[in-house]
ZASE-256880 format. One line per 4 residues: number of its first residue (from 1); their letters; for each residue x negated, y, z of C-alpha. Coordinates in steps of 0.1 Angstrom, whole numbers, plus 5000, padded with zeros to 4 digits. Each point is the difference from the previous one (the first is absolute). Example, Ala and Ser with C-alpha at 12.3 -4.5 7.8 and 13.67 -1.06 7.14 Angstrom:
BEGIN
1	as	4877 4955 5078  4986 5034 4993
This chain:
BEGIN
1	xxxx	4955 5082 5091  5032 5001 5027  4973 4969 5020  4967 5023 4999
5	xxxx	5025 5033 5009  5015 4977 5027  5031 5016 4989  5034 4997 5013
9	xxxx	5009 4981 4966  4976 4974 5006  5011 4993 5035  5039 4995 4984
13	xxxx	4983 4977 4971  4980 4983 5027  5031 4992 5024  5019 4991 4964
17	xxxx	4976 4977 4983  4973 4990 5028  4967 5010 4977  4978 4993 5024
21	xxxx	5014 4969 5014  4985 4967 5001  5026 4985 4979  4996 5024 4969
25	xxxx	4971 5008 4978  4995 5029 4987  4993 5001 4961  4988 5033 4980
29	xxxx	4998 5006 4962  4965 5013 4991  5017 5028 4982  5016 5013 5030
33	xxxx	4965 5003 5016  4988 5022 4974  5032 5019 5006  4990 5004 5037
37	xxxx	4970 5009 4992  5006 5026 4978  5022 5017 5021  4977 4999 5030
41	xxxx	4974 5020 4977  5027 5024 4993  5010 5006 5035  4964 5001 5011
45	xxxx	4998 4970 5027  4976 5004 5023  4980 4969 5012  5026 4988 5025
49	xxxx	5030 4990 4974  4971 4990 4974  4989 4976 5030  5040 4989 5007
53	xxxx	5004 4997 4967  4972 4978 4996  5010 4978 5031  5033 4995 4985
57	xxxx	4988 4993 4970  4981 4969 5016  5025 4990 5012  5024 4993 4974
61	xxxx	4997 4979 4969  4992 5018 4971  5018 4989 4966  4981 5005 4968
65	xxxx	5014 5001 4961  4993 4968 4979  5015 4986 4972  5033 4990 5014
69	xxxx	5006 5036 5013  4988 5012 4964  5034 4984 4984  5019 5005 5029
73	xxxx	4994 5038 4994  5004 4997 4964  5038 4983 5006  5009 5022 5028
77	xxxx	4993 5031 4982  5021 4986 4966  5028 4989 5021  5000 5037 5018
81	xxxx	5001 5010 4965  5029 4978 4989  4980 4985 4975  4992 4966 5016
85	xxxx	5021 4977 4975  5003 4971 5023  5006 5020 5032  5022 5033 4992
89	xxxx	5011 5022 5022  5034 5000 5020  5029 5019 4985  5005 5030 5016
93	xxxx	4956 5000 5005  4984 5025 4979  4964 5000 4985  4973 5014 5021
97	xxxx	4966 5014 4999  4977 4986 5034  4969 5016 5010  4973 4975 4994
101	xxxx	4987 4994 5027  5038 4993 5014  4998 4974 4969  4966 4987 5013
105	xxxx	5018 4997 5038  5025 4982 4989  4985 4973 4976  4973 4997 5032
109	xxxx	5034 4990 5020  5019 4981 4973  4966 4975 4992  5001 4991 5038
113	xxxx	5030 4997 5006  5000 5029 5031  5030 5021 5012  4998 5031 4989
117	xxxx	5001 5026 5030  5010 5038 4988  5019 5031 5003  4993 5007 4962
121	xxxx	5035 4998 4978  4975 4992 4968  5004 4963 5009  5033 4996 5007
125	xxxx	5005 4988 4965  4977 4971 5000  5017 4987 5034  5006 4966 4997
129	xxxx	4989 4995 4964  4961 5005 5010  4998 5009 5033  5016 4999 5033
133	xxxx	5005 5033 5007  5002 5009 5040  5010 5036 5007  4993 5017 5032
């Protein structure tokens, strides 16, 4: 969204992480693309960002759920609910519920092995136990 907006927030991500660079590739949960794309319907995109968004979408490799990321979701959402007998929770850590799709996100991540680049607190717990989590 920040990329097609060529927003100010993309240019700091950009300078941060080098997205577009040669030596990075770029690496997008199908799930998030149906998040895109339902919030380009509801902010009625004309054919210019539904053209960017295609063009990025080209560009970048698109992750899709398969088995692995089917028990991957299954553990990371037990663990998030402290009920993941060989993998509890921290002290201090407190049972959460995650949106599923921030479930699907992450098990996407945790099967291969990616950094995990957000702003979103909801993963903060599975930092180093699943994921790498990079803030920005």
């Amino acid at each position: 969204m920040h990329r097609i907006r060529r927003s100010v927030k993309f240019e700091e991500l950009e300078q941060r992480f080098h997205f577009t660079g040669n030596d990075n590739r770029l690496f997008l949960s199908i799930i998030s693309v149906g998040e895109i794309e339902s919030l380009a319907y509801q902010l009625n995109w004309g054919n210019e960002k539904w053209e960017s968004l295609e063009k990025i979408l080209r560009s970048i490799s698109l992750l899709g759920i398969y088995e692995e990321t089917i028990h991957a979701y299954a553990r990371i959402d037990a663990y998030s609910q402290g009920k993941l007998k060989d993998a509890p929770l921290p002290s201090g850590i407190t049972s959460r519920n995650m949106g599923k799709n921030d479930l699907w996100l992450a098990a996407t991540a945790h099967v291969g092995n990616f950094d995990f680049v957000t702003n979103d607190r909801d993963f903060d717990h599975l930092d180093q136990v699943f994921l790498n989590v990079v803030k920005y």
